[in-house]
C-alpha positions, 0 to 999 in steps of 0.5 A: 504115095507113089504113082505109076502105071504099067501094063497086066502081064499075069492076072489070076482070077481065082486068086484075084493077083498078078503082075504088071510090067511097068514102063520101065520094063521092070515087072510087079506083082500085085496081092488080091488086096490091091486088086479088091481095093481097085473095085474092078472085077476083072483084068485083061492081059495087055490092060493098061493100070494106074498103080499106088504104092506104099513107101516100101514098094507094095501094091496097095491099090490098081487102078484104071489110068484116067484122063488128064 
């Protein structure tokens, strides 16, 4: 499962969906079901995430970047 990180650019509470601005300047969007899996609550514009896809490019989960 690929692995990359970005940046919130758009997040929608109500609809609990967004859009993320990787690294490499292209943007993402994010289903609520990513953002359910993640067990956070809410994001903030700016916030940096850790983003897990399927093969075909889908976000299925976002996650706080950790440590290394």
């Amino acid at each position: 499962m690929p692995v990359m990180q970005g940046t919130v650019a758009t997040f929608d509470a109500t609809t609990r969906s967004g859009v993320l601005l990787l690294d490499d300047g292209t943007e993402l969007a994010f289903p609520a079901p990513a953002f359910d899996a993640s067990g956070l609550r809410l994001l903030r514009l700016g916030q940096r995430l850790r983003v897990e896809t399927d093969g075909a490019g889908t976000v299925i989960r976002v996650t706080l970047p950790t440590m290394s």
